[in-house]
C-alpha positions as CSV (number, residue, x, y, z in Angstrom):
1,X,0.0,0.0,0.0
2,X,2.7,2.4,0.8
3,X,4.2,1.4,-2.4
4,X,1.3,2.7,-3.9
5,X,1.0,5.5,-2.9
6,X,4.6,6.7,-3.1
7,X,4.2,6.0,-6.7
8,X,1.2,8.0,-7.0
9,X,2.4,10.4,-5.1
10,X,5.9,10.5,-7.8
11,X,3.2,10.4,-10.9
12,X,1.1,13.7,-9.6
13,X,4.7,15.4,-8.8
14,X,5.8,14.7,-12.3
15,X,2.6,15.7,-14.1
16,X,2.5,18.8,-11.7
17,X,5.9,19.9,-13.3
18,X,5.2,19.1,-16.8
19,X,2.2,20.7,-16.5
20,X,3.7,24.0,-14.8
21,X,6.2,24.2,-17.8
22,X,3.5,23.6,-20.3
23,X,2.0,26.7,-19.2
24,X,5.1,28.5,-18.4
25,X,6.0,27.5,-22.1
26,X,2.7,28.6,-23.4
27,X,3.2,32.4,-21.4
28,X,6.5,32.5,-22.9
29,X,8.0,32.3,-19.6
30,X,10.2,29.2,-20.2
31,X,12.6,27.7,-23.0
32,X,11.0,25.6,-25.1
33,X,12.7,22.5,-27.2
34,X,12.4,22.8,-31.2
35,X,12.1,19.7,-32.8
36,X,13.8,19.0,-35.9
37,X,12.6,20.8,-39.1
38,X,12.3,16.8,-40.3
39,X,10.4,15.5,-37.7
40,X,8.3,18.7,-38.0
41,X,7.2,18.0,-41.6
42,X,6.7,14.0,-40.3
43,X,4.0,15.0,-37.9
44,X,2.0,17.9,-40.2
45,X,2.0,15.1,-42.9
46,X,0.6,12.2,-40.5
47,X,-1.8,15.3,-39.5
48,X,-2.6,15.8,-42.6
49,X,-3.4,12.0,-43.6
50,X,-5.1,11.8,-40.7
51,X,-8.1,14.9,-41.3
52,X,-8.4,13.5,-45.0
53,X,-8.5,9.8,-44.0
54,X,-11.4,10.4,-41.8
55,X,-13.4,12.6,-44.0
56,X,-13.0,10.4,-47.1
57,X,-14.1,7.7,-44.7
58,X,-17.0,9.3,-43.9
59,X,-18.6,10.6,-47.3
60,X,-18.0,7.2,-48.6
61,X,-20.0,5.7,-45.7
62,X,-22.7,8.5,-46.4
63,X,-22.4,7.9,-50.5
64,X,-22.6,4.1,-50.3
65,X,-24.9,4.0,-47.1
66,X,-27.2,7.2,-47.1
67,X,-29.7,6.4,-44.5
68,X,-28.0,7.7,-40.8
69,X,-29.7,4.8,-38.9
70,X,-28.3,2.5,-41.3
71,X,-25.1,3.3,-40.9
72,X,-25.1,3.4,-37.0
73,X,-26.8,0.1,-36.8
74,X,-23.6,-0.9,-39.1
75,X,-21.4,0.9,-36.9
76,X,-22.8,-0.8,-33.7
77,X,-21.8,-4.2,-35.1
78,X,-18.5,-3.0,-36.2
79,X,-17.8,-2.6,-32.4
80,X,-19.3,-6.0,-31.2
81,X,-17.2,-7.8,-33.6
82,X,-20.2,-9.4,-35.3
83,X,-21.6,-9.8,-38.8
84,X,-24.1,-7.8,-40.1
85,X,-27.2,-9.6,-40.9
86,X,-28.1,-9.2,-44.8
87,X,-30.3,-6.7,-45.3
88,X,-32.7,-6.2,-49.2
89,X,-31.8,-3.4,-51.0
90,X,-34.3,-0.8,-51.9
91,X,-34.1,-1.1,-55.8
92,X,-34.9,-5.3,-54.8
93,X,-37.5,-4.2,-52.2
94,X,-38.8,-1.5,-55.2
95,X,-38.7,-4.8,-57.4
96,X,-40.4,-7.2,-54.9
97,X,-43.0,-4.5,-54.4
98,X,-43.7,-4.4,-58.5
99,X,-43.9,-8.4,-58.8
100,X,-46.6,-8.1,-55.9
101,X,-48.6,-5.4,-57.4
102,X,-48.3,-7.7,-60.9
103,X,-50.4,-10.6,-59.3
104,X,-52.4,-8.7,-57.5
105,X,-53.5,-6.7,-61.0
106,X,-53.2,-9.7,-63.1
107,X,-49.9,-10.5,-64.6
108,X,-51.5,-11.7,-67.7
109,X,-52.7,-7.4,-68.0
110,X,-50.1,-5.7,-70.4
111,X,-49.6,-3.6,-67.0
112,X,-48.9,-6.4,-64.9
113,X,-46.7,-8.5,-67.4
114,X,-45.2,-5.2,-67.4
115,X,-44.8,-4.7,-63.8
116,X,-43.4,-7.8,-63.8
117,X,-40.3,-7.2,-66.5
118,X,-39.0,-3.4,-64.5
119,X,-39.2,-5.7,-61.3
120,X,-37.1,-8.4,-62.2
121,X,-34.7,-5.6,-63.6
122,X,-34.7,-3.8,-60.1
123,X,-33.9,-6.5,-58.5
124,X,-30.9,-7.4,-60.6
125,X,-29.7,-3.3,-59.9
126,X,-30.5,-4.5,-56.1
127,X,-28.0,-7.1,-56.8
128,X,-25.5,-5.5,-57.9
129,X,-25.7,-2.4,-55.5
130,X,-25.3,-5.2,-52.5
131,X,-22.2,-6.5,-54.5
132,X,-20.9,-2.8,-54.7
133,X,-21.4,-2.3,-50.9
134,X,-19.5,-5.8,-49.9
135,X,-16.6,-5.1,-52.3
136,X,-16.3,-1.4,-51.3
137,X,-16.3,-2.4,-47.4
138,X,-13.5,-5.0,-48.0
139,X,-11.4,-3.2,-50.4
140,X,-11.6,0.7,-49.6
141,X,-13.7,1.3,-45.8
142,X,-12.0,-1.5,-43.9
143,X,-8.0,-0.7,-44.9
144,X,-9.1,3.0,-43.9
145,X,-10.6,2.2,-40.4
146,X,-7.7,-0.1,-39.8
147,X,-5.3,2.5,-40.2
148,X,-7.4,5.4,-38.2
149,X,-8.3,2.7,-35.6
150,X,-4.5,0.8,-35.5
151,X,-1.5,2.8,-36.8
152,X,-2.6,6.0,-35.7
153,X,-3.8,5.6,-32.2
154,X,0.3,3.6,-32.0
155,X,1.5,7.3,-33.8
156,X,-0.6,9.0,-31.3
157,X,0.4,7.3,-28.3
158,X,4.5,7.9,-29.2
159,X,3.7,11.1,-30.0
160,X,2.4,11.7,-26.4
161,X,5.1,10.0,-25.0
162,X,7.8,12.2,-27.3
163,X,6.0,15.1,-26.1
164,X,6.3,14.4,-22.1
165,X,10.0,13.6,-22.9
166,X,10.2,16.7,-24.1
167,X,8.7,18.3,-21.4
168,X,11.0,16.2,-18.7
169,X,14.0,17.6,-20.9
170,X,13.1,21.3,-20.8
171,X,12.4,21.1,-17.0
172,X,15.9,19.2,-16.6
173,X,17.5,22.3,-18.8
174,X,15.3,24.8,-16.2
175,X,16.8,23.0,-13.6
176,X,20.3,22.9,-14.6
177,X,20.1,26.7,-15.1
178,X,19.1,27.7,-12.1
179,X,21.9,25.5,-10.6
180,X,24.5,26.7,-12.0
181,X,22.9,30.3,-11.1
182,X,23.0,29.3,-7.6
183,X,26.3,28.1,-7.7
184,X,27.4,31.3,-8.9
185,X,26.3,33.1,-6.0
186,X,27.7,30.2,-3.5
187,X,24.2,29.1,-3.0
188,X,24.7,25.5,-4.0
189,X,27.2,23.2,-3.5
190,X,29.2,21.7,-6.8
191,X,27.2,18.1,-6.4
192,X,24.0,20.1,-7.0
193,X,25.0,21.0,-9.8
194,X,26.5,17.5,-11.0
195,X,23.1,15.8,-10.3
196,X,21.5,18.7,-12.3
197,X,24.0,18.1,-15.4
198,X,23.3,14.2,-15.3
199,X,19.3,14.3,-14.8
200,X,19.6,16.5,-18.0
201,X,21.5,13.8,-19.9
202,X,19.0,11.1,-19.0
203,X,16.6,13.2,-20.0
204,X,18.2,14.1,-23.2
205,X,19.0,10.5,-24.1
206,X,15.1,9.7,-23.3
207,X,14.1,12.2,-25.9
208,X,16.5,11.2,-28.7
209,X,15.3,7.7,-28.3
210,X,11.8,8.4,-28.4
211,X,12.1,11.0,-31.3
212,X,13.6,8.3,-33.1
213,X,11.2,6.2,-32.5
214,X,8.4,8.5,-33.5
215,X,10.5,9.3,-36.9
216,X,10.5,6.2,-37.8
217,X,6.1,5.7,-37.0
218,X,5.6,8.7,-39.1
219,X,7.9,8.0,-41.8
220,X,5.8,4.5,-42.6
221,X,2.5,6.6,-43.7
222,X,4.7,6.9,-47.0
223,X,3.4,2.8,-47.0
224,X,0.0,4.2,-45.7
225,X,-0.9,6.3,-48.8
226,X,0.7,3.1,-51.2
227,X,-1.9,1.1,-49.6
228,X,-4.8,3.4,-50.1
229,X,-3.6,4.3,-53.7
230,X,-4.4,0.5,-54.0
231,X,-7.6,0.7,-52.2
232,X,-8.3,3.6,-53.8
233,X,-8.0,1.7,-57.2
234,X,-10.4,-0.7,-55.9
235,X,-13.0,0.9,-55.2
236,X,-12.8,3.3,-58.3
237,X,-12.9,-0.5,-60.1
238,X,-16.1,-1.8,-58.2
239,X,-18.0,1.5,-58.9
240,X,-17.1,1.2,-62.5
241,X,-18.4,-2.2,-62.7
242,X,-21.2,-1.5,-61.1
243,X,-22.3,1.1,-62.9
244,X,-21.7,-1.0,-66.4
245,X,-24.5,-3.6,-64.7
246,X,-26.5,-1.1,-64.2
247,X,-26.3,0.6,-67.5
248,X,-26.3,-3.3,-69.1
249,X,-30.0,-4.2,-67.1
250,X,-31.1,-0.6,-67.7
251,X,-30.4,-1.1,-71.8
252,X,-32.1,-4.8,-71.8
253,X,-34.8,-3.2,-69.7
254,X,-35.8,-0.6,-72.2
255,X,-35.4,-3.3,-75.6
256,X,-37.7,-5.9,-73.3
257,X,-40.4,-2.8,-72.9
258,X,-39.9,-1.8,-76.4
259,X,-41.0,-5.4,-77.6
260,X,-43.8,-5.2,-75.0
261,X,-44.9,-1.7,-76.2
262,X,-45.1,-2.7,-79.8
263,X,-46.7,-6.2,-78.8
264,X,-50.1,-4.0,-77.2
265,X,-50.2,-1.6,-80.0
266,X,-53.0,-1.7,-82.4
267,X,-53.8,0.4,-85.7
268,X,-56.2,3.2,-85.5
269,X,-58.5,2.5,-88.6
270,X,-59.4,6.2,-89.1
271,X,-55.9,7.4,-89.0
272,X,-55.3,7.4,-92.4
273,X,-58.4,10.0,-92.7
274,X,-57.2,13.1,-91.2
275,X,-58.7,16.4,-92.3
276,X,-57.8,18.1,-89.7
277,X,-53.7,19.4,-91.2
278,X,-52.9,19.5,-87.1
279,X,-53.4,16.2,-86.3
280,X,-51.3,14.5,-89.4
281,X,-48.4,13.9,-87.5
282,X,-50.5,12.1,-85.2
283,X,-51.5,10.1,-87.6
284,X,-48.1,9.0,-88.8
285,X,-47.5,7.8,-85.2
286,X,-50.4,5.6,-84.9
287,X,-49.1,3.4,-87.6
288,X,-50.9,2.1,-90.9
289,X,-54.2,3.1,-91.7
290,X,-55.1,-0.1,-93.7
291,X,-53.9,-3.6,-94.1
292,X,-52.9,-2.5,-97.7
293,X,-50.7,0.4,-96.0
294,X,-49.0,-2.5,-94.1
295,X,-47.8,-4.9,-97.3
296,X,-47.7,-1.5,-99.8
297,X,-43.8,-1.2,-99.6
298,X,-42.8,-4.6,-101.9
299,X,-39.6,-3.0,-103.3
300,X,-36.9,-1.2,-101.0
301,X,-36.1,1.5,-103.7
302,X,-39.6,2.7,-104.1
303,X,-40.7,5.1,-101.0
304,X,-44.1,4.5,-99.6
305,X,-47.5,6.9,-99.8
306,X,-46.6,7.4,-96.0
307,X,-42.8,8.5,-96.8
308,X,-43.9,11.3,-99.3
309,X,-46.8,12.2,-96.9
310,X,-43.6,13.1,-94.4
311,X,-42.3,15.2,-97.4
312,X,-44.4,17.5,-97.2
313,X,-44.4,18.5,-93.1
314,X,-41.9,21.0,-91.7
315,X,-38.6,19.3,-90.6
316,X,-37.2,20.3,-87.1
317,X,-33.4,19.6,-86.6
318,X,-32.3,16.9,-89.0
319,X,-29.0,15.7,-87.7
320,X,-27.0,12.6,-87.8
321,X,-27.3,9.6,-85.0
322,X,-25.8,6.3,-84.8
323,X,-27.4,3.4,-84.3
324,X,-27.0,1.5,-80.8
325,X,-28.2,-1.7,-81.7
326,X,-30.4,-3.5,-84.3
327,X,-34.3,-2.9,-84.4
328,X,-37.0,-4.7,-87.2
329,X,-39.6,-2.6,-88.0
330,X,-42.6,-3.7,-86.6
331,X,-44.8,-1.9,-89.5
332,X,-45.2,0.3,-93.0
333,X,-44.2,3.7,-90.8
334,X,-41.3,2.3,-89.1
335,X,-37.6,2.0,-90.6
336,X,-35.7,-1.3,-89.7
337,X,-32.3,-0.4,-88.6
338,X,-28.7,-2.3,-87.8
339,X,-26.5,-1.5,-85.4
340,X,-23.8,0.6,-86.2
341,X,-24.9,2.1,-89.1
342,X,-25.8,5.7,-89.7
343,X,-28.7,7.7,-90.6
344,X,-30.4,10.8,-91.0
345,X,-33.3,11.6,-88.2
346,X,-35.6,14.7,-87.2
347,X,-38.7,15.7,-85.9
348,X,-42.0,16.9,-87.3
349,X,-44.2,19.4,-85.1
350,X,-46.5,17.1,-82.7
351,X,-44.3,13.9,-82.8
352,X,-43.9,11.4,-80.1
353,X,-40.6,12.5,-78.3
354,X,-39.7,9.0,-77.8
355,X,-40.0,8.6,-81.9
356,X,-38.0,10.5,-84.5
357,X,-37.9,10.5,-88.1
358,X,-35.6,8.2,-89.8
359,X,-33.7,8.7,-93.5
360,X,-32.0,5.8,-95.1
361,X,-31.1,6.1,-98.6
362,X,-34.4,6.8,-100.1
363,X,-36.1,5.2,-97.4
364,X,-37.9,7.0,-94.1
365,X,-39.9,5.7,-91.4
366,X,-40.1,6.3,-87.2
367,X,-37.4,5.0,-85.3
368,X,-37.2,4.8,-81.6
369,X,-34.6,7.5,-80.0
370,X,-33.6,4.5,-77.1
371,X,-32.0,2.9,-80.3
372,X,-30.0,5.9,-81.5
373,X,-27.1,8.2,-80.1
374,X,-27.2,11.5,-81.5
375,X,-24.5,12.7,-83.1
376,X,-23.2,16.6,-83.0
């Protein structure tokens, strides 16, 4: 017990005098160590990768994980040491939610067959958002936490114990000086001054081991930024891939509703009277007006009755596009296309906006814009 409490007694005395040169330091009453301009530059740069780490860290949480309770819930685990149970995604929730409604309205209804197709689709973006999240945990959050939660509290810690050493020197240096002072005036005898001048070496060897020491911590976040250059890459890699599924499922998503569109639609048998000049271009969308409009085109080279109908409306931006992928014409209005070819398109006043006008050799019809990439 008395051991005890000489040694707590010895720890409050020392932290009493570090903390009395602290603030005589702070005053400018007292000398103050430098350290070197090397080790200076060390600890701004560890600093530095320190603030970054942590805020990259957290927008990437907040990008990949938006919802705050989320991420807590998340974060509580992290501490417990235990997996996170798997959670459904919203675009698969969204998607089990669609195949639902599709049975409850009938998935033979050419809404719930449709309903059916955009949920299977959002679950397969589900899919591949949970991949992104697992891949971006391993690869890019976990290496940062580890270094936030393992090589910087050990920087930390030496640099706490570097700065106390420095303290104990600047004290010893105090000491000494007023020593020596003494001595001067007879005040002291020469032993005082002996024990001064070797508590000051101690001290000074103290320091100089555990500035080393710290050097050689903060020179290693050279290997820290190496390692998340690498993670970095990773990450970059498993966005890019997942937004390629995405744009992949989102591109078969619009050819399967295309098919379903033109599947449902039927002719309008009084289309191909029109009187009204406003409403032609209506007209022209609605497709044929007859069965004898549907077979009238028998030779390629020969435009049809509908073609030279177009002639004769106002054009709006004609431009080039390229075509994305291949697309049969589903009637006498529409123009078949191949994929990678190029053609002439534009508009007519009162068109579809998912339609446009399509010019191939001396052949026009509608062609859908999901099929096309404008061209400048």
């Amino acid at each position: 017990m008395d051991f005890n409490v000489k040694k707590l007694a010895s720890g409050a005395g020392v932290f009493f005098t570090r903390a009395v040169q602290f603030t005589e330091e702070k005053l400018g009453q007292a000398e103050k160590t430098e350290l070197d301009p090397h080790l200076e530059n060390l600890i701004a740069r560890a600093d530095c990768t320190k603030n970054w780490t942590e805020k990259i860290l957290r927008q990437t949480e907040v990008l990949l994980q938006p919802n705050p309770s989320a991420r807590i819930e998340e974060f509580i685990y992290d501490k417990l040491d235990k997996k996170l149970p798997s959670k459904t995604t919203n675009p698969e929730l969204l998607g089990q939610y669609m195949l639902e409604a599709a049975n409850e309205f009938g998935p033979g209804t050419p809404y719930g067959s449709t309903l059916i197709t955009v949920g299977e689709y959002q679950k397969r973006l589900g899919g591949a958002e949970r991949e992104l999240l697992q891949t971006s945990a391993a690869t890019f959050l976990t290496p940062l936490r580890n270094f936030l939660e393992g090589d910087w509290r050990t920087i930390s810690k030496e640099r706490r114990l570097l700065e106390n050493r420095r303290l104990d020197l600047d004290i010893c240096k105090a000491r000494l000086k007023k020593a020596k002072q003494a001595e001067a005036k007879a005040a002291l005898l020469s032993e005082e001054v002996d024990k001064a001048e070797h508590e000051l070496r101690v001290a000074q060897t103290e320091f100089d081991r555990q500035a080393e020491v710290t050097r050689l911590l903060l020179e290693g976040i050279s290997s820290t930024h190496l390692n998340h250059l690498r993670c970095l890459q990773d990450f970059a890699e498993a966005q890019a891939t997942y937004y390629a599924q995405c744009h992949h499922y989102m591109q078969d998503l619009q050819r399967e509703l295309h098919k379903c569109a033109n599947s449902v639609s039927t002719p309008h048998p009084t289309a191909a009277v029109c009187p009204d000049p406003d409403h032609l271009p209506s007209a022209f969308l609605s497709g044929p007006s007859s069965p004898g409009d549907s077979v009238s085109s028998s030779s390629n080279h020969r435009p049809s009755t509908l073609a030279m109908e177009q002639t004769q409306l106002p054009v709006t931006g004609s431009r080039k596009a390229k075509v994305l992928y291949d697309y049969d014409a589903h009637d006498a209005s529409e123009l078949s296309l191949l994929a990678d070819e190029l053609i002439t398109v534009y508009t007519v006043p009162g068109m579809d906006p998912d339609w446009l006008i399509g010019e191939q050799g001396n052949q026009k019809g509608k062609v859908p814009v999901t099929y096309l990439e404008l061209l400048s």
